[in-house]
C-alpha positions as CSV (number, residue, x, y, z in Angstrom):
1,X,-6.1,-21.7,35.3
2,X,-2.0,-21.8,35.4
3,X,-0.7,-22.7,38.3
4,X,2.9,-23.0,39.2
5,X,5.0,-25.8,38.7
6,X,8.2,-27.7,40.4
7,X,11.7,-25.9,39.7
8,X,10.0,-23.0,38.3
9,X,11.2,-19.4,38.7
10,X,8.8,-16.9,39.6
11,X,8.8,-13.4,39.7
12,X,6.0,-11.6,41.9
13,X,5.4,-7.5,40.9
14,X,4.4,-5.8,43.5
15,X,3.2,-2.1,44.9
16,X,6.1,-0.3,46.9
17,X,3.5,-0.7,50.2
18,X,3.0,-4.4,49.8
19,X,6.8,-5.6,50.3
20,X,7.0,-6.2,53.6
21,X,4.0,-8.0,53.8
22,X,4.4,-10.5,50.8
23,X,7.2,-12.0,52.1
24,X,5.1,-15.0,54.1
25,X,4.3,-15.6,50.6
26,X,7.3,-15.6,48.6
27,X,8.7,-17.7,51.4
28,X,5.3,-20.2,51.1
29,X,5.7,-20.1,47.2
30,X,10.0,-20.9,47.5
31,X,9.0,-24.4,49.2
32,X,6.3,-25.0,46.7
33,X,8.3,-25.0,43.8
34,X,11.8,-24.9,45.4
35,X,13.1,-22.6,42.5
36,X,14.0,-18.9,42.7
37,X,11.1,-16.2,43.6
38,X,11.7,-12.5,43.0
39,X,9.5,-9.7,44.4
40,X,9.9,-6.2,43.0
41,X,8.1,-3.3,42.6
42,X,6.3,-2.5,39.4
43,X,8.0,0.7,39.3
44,X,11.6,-0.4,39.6
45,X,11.2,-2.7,36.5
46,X,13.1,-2.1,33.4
47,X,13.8,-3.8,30.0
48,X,17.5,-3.6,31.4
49,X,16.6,-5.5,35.3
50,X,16.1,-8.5,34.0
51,X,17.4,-10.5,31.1
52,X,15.4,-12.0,28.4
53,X,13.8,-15.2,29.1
54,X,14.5,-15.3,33.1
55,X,10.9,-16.5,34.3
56,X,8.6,-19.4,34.5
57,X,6.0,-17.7,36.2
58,X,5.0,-14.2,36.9
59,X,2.4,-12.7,39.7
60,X,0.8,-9.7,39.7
61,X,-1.4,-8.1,42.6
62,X,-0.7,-11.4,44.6
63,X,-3.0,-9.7,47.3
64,X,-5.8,-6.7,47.4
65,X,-5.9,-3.6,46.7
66,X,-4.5,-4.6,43.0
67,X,-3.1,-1.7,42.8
68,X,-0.3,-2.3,40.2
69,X,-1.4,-1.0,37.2
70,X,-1.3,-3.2,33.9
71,X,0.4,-0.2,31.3
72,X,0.9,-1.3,28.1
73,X,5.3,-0.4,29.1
74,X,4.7,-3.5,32.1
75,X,3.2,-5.9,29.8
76,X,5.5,-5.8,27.2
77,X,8.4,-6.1,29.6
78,X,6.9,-9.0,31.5
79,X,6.4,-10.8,28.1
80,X,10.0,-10.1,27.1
81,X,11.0,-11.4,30.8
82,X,8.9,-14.9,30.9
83,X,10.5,-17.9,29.1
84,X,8.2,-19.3,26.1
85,X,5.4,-20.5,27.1
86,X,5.6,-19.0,30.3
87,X,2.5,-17.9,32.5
88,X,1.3,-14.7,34.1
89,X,-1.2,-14.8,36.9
90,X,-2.1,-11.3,37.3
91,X,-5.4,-9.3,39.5
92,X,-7.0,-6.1,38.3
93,X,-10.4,-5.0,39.2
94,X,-11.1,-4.1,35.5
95,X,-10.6,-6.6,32.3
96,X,-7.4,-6.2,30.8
97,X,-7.5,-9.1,28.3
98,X,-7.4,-7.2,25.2
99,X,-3.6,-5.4,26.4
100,X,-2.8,-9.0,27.3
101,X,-3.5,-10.0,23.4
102,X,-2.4,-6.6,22.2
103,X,1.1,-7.2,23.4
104,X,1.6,-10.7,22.5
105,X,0.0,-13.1,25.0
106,X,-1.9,-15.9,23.9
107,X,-4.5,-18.1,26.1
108,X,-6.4,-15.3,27.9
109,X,-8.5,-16.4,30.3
110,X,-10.7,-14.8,32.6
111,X,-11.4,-16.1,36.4
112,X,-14.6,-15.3,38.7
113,X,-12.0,-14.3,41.5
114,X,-10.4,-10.9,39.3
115,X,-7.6,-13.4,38.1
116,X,-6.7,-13.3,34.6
117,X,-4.2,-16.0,33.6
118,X,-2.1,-15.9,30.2
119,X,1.3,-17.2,28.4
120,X,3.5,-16.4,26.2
121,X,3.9,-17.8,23.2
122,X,6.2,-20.9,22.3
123,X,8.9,-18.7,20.4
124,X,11.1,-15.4,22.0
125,X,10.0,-12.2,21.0
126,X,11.3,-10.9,17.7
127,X,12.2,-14.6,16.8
128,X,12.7,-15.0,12.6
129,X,11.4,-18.0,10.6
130,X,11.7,-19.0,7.1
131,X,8.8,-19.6,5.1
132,X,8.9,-23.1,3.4
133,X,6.7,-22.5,0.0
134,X,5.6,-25.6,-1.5
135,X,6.9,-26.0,-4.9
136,X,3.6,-25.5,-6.3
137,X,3.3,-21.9,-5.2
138,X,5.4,-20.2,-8.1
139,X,4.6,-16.8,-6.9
140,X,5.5,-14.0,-9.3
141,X,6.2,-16.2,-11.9
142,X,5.9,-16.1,-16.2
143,X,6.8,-18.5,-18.3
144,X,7.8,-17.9,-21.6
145,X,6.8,-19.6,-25.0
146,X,8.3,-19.3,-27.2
147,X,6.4,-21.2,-29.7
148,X,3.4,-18.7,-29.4
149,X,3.7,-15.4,-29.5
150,X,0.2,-14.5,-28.6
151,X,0.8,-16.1,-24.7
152,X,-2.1,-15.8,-22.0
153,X,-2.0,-16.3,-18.5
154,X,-5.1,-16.7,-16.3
155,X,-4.8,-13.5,-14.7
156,X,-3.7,-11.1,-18.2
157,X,-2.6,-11.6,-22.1
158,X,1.2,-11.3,-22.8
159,X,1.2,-9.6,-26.7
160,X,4.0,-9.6,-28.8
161,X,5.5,-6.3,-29.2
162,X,6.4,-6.3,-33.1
163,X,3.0,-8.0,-34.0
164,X,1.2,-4.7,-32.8
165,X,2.0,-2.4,-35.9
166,X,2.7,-3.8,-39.4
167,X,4.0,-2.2,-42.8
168,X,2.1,0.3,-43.3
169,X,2.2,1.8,-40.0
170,X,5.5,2.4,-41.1
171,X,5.0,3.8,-44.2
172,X,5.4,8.1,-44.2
173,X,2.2,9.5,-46.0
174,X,2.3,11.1,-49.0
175,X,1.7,14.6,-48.4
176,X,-1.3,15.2,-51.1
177,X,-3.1,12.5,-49.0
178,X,-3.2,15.4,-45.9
179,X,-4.8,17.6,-48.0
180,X,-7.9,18.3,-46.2
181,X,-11.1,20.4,-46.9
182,X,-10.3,24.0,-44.7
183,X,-14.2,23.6,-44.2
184,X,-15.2,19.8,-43.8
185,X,-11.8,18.7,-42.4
186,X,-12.6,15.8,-44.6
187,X,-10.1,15.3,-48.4
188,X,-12.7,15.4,-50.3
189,X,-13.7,19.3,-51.3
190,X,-17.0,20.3,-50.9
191,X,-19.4,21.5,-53.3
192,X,-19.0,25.4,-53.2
193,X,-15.4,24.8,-52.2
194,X,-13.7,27.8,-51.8
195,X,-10.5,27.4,-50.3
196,X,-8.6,26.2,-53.4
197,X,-8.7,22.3,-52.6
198,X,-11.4,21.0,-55.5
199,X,-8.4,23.1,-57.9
200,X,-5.8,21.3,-56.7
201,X,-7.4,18.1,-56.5
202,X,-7.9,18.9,-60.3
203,X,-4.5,19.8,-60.9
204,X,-5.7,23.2,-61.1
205,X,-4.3,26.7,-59.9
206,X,-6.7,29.1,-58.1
207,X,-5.9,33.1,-58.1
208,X,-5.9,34.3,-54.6
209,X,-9.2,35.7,-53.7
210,X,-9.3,39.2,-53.3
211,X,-11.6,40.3,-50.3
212,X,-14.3,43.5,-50.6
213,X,-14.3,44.2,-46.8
214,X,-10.5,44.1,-46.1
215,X,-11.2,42.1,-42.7
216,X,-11.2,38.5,-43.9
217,X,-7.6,37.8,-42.8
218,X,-8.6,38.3,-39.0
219,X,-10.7,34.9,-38.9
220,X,-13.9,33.8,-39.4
221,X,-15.9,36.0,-36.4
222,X,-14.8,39.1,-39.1
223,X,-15.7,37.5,-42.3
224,X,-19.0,38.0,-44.4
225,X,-21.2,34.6,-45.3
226,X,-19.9,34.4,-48.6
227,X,-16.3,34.9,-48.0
228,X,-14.0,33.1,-50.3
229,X,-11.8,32.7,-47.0
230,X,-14.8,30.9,-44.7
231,X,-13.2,27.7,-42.6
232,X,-9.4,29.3,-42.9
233,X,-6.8,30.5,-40.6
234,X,-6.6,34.1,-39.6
235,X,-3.3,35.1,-41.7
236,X,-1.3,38.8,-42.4
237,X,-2.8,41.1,-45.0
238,X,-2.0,40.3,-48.7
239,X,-0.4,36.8,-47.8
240,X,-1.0,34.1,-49.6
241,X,-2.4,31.2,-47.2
242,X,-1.8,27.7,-47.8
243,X,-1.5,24.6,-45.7
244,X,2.2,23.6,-44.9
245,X,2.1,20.1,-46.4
246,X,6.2,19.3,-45.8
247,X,5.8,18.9,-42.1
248,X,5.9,15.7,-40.4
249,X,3.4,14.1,-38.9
């Protein structure tokens, strides 16, 4: 268990009722240590009453009926009044080591007599420390080689931008090589082509088929089985369809 210690400064939180009769005790605990002792009620405590770091020590529910409630608000302003590694003694009829840990005391320790003792940690609160990395831990790091394009890391492969397309990726198509099949899709015409391709594969010239329903320009859910138009784009009545060969691509 902490106890308290020569020279130390103690502050003792209180109930409003139990003033007047903790004073024996503050008066006992003043000769003990022979430092400064502080009683004050839990209610008249602020972050403003007391500066940062003013405590060695600090009781709470010296005496039954513990009736000083342990609020998340008083922990966190008795943490921010002890010194580093300084102590709290407190009483509660219930166990309140998990706010003790929540609000950053270390060293929890429960008692059989409803004491719970705990300290603050070695630095203030809110204190800032550097990080020293050891020179080994190259965090977010690629190195470059320039010898080898192709690079790999353990983790991924590093590729060489240029090396993924070559020549002929950059070579425009010639425009009789689009010519597709308006059936197969495929540039080879099939073998009852009739949408003009095995002609002009042949160098040939086709005369525009002339339809004996009238509905074959509207698309294929109007045309007959054998319609010279079968596989072809719906198109306006007596124009000449053909595939648009100059666009890019």
């Amino acid at each position: 268990m902490l106890t308290i210690g020569k020279g130390d400064n103690v502050l003792i939180i209180c109930n409003k009722n139990e003033q007047e009769s903790l004073k024996s005790l503050c008066t006992d605990v003043q000769k003990l240590t022979n430092g400064s002792i502080i009683l004050e009620e839990s209610e008249k405590i602020t972050s403003s009453s007391h500066p940062v770091s003013s405590f060695d020590v600090v009781i709470t529910n010296p005496q039954p009926p513990h009736s000083v409630e342990h609020t998340d608000n008083l922990l966190a302003l008795i943490v921010k009044v002890l010194k580093p590694n300084g102590k709290l003694i407190a009483r509660d009829n219930k166990d309140i080591s998990l706010p003790l840990k929540l609000n950053g005391f270390i060293n929890v320790q429960k008692n059989n007599d409803d004491t719970i003792s705990a300290q603050k940690p070695s630095f203030e609160v809110g204190s800032k420390a550097v990080l020293k990395l050891s020179d080994k831990a190259k965090l977010w790091t690629i190195d470059n080689n320039d010898e080898d394009p192709w690079y790999s890391k353990d983790d991924g492969e590093l590729i060489e931008q240029d090396l993924l397309i070559d020549q002929d990726d950059l070579t425009k198509p010639d425009k009789q090589s689009l010519r597709v099949c308006a059936t197969t899709g495929k540039r080879k015409a099939c073998a009852d082509c009739s949408c003009g391709l095995a002609e002009e594969l042949r160098g040939e010239t086709k005369e525009t088929p002339k339809s004996s329903c009238g509905s074959c320009y509207l698309g294929d859910a109007f045309r007959c089985a054998t319609c010279p138009y079968l596989g072809m784009p719906a198109f306006k009545p007596g124009e000449t369809v053909k595939l648009d060969l100059d666009s890019d691509i």
